[in-house]
C-alpha positions in Angstrom: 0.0 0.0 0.0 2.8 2.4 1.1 6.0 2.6 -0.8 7.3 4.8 1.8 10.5 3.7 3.7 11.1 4.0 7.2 13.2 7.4 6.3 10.6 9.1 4.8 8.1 9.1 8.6 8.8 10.4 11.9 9.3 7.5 14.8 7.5 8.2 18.1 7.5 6.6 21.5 4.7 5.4 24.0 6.0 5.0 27.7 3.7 3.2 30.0 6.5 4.2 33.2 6.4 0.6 34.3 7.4 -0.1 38.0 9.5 -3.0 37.7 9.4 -6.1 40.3 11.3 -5.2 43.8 11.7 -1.1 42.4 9.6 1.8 43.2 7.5 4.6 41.5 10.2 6.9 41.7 13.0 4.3 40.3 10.4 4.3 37.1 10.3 8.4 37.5 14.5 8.6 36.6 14.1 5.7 34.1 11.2 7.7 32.4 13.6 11.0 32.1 16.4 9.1 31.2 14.9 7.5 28.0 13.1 10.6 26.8 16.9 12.4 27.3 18.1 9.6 25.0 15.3 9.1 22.5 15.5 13.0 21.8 18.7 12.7 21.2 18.2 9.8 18.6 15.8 12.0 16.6 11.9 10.3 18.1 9.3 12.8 17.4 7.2 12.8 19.9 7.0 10.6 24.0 3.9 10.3 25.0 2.5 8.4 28.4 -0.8 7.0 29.1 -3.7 6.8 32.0 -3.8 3.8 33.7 -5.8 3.6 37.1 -5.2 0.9 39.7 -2.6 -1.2 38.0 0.3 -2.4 39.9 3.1 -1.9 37.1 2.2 1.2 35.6 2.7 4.3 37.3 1.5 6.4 35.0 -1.7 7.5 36.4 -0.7 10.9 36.7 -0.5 11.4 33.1 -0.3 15.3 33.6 2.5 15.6 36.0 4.8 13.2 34.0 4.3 15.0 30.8 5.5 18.2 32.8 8.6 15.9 34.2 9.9 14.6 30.8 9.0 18.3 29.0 11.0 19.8 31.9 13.9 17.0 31.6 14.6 17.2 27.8 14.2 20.8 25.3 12.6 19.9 21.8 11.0 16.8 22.1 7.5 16.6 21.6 5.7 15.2 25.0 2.2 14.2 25.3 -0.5 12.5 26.7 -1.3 8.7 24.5 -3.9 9.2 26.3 -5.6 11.4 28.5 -9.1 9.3 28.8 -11.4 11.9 29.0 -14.5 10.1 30.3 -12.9 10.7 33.7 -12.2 14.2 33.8 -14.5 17.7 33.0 -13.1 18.9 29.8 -12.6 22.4 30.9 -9.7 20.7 33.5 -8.3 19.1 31.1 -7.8 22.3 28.9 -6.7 24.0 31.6 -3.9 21.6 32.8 -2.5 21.4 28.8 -3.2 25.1 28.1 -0.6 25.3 31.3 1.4 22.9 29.9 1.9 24.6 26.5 2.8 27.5 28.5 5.4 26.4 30.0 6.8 24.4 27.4 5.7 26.2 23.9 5.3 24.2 20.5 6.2 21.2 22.4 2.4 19.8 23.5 0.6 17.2 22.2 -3.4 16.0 23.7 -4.2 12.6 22.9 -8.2 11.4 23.9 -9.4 8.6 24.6 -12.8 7.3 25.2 -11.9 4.1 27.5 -11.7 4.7 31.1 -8.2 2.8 31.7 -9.2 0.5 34.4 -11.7 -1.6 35.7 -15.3 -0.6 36.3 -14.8 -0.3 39.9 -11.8 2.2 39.9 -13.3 4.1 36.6 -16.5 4.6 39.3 -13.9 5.6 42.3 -12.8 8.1 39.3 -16.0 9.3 38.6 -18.4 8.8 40.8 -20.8 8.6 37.9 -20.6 6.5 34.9 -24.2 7.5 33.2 -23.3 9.0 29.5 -19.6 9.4 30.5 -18.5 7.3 27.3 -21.5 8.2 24.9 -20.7 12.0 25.9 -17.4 11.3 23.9 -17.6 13.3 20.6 -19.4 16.3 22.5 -17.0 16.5 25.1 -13.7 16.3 22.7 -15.6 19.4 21.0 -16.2 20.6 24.3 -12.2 20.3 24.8 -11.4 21.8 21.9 -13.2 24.8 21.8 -11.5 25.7 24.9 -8.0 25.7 23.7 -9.4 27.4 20.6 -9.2 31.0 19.7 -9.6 33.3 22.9 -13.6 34.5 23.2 -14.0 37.4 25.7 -17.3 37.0 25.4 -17.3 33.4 26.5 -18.8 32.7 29.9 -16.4 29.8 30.9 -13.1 30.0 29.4 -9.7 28.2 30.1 -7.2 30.3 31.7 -4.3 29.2 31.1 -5.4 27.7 28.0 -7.5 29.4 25.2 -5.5 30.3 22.4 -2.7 27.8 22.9 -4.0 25.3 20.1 -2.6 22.4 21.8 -2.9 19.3 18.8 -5.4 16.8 19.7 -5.6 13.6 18.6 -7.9 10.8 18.9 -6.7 7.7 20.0 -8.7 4.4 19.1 -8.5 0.6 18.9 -12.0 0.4 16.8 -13.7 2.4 13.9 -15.5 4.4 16.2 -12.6 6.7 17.0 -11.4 6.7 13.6 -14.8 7.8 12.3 -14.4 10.8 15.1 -11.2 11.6 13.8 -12.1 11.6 10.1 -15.2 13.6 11.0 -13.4 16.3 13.2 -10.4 16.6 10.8 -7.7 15.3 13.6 -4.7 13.2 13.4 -6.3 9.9 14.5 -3.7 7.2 16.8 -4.5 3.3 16.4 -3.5 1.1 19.7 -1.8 -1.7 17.4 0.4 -2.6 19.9 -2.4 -4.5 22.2 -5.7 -4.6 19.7 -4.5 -5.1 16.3 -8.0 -6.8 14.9 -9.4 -3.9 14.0 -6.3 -2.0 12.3 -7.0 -2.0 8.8 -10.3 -1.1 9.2 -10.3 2.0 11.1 -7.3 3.1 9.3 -9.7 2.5 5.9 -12.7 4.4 7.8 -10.5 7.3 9.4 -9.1 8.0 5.8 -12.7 8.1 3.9 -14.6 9.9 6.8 -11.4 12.8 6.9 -13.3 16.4 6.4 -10.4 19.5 6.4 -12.3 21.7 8.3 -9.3 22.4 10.7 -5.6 23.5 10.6 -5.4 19.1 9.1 -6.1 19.3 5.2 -5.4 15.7 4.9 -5.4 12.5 6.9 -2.7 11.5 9.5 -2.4 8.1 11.2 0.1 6.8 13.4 0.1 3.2 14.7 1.3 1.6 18.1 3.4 -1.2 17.8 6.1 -3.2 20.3 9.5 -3.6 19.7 12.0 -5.1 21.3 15.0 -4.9 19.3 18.4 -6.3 20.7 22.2 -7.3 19.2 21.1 -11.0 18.3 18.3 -12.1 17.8 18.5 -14.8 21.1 18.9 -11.6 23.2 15.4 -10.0 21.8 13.9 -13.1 22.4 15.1 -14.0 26.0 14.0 -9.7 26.8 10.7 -10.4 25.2 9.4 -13.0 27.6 8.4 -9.9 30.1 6.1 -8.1 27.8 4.5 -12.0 27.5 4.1 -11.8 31.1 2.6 -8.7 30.9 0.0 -9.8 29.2 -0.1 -12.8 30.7 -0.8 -10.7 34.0 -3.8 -8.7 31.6 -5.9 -11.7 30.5 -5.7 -13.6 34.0 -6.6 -10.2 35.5 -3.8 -10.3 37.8 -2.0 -7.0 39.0 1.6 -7.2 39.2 5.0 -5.2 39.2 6.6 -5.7 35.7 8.5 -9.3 35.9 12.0 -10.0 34.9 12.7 -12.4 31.8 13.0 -16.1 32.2 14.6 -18.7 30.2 11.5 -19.8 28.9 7.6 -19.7 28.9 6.8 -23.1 28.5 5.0 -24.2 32.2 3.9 -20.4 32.8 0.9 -20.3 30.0 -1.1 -23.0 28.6 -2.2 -23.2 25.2 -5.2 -20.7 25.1 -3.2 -18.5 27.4 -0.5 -18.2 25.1 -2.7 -18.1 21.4 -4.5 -15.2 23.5 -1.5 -13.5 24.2 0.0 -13.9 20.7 -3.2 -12.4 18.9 -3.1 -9.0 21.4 0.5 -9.2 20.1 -0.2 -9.4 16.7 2.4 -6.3 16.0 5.4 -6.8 17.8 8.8 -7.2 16.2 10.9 -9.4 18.3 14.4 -9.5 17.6 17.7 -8.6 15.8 18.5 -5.3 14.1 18.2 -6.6 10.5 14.9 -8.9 11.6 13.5 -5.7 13.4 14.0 -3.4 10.1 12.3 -5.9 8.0 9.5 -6.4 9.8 8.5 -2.4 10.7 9.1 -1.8 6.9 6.8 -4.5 6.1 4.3 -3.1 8.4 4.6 0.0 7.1 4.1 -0.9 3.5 0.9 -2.6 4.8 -0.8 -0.2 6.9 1.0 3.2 4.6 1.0 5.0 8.6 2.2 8.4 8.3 3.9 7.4 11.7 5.6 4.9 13.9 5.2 4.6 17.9 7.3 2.6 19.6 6.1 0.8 23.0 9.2 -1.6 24.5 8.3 -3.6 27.7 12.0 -4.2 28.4 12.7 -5.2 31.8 16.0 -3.6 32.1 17.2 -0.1 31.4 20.1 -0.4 29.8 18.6 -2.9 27.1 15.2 -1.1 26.8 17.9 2.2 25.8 19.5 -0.2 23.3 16.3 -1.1 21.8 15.1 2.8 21.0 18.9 3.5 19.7 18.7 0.7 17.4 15.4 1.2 16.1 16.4 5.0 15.6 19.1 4.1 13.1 15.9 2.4 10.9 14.3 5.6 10.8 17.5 8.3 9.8 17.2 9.7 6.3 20.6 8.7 4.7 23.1 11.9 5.0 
């Protein structure tokens, strides 16, 4: 579909800020500012964190506070939100916590919406109080959002201070057709989670690119996809540093809450069969191994989805190897000198 190479499109990153087995929040704070630090330096476009509620290996609940961290730690990087789900907060806080945001640090914002509630029913109530309409209220309440970090109206009887005027990009992030028909429909750049719901890909990719109406600063279509890598020296290494993001989701479809694990030697004994066929279809898109494997496979799935954009999520249990992951998939995406 795409006969664009991995040179021609920017390369992003998603950071859930896991809290690693035995380790604390803080631990995953540095790690956090550490990789953004190196990523900007290897060229990545944009890091972006997302809301998780109630989940004992993610620590990025606070989305809004980490985005200030990272902004504050590196200088041209763009730093965002992937996403901020905005059935649990009033869309006028929302503007006003990224309106500050993009005050502080200028040019540099991004707003990413989603519709889910990132957590379970019982902590999205906790969140809430009220979940009557929250998700249905979607589509008004991203216009809602919007409107706030429009244009300044003095004549406007709420308005978002600091926060009108700053035109903060939002995007709509999505893992079925109904957020890409939002996206199309509102003329925004539209985000597909790939990297843990991949069935529906192609088709709200096909549906985000026929509903597109330019009615905003957007005249044509943008996508960018999700996807995990874990890229190492060999492709034995990859392989042995991939068995933690199988936990992971090991941990997601049991419904068990637990620190991110450190790799084993092998999986065999910890999954049975529909554990594991389960865990391989949510991980449909993930390139698993050596540089030259890695390349092949990202090019490939760029030529099949034609994305105008890469992000990179890398459950890598260790620092130092999750670094040398994001420096070797940077190399892919360097336009030749």
């Amino acid at each position: 579909m795409s006969n664009r190479k991995l040179a021609d499109i920017p390369v992003s990153v998603l950071d859930l800020v896991p809290i690693l087995q035995d380790k604390t929040a803080l631990d995953s704070f540095k790690s956090t500012a550490d990789l953004a630090q190196h990523v900007e330096r290897w060229g990545y476009t944009r890091y972006w964190m997302a809301e998780h509620h109630n989940m004992a290996g993610i620590a990025s609940s606070a989305t809004v506070v980490l985005i200030g961290h990272v902004a504050g730690a590196t200088s041209k990087i763009r730093v965002g939100s992937g996403g901020i789900m905005l059935p649990n907060h009033a869309p006028l806080v929302v503007a006003e916590q990224f309106g500050t945001l993009a005050s502080l640090y200028p040019n540099r914002i991004d707003l990413g919406l989603g519709r889910a509630p990132g957590t379970d029913q019982g902590t999205a109530m906790a969140l809430r109080r009220d979940l009557r309409g929250s998700v249905d209220e979607f589509p008004q309440n991203v216009v809602e959002l919007k409107n706030y970090l429009g244009p300044a109206d003095p004549s406007a009887k709420v308005r978002a201070v600091p926060g009108e005027g700053t035109n903060v990009p939002i995007w709509i992030l999505g893992s079925s057709t109904f957020g890409a028909q939002l996206a199309g429909i509102l003329g925004l750049p539209y985000a597909f989670a790939s990297h843990f719901a991949p069935a529906q890909l192609h088709a709200a990719l096909k549906v985000y690119r026929e509903s597109f109406q330019p009615i905003g600063e957007l005249k044509e279509p943008y996508a960018m996809a999700c996807v995990n890598v874990i890229a190492a020296d060999t492709d034995e290494e990859a392989i042995h540093l991939s068995t933690t993001l199988y936990q992971s989701f090991l941990n997601v479809i049991r419904g068990t809450a637990r620190p991110m694990q450190p790799p084993v030697k092998s999986m065999e004994g910890l999954w049975d069969a529909n554990e594991r066929y389960a865990v391989q279809q949510m991980l449909r898109y993930s390139f698993i191994g050596g540089p030259r494997e890695v390349k092949e496979e990202l090019q490939a799935f760029q030529d099949e989805t034609g994305v105008d954009e890469i992000m990179i999520g890398c459950n890598v249990y260790d620092h130092a190897a999750r670094l040398r992951s994001y420096e070797i998939v940077s190399d892919f995406f360097k336009k030749a000198d």
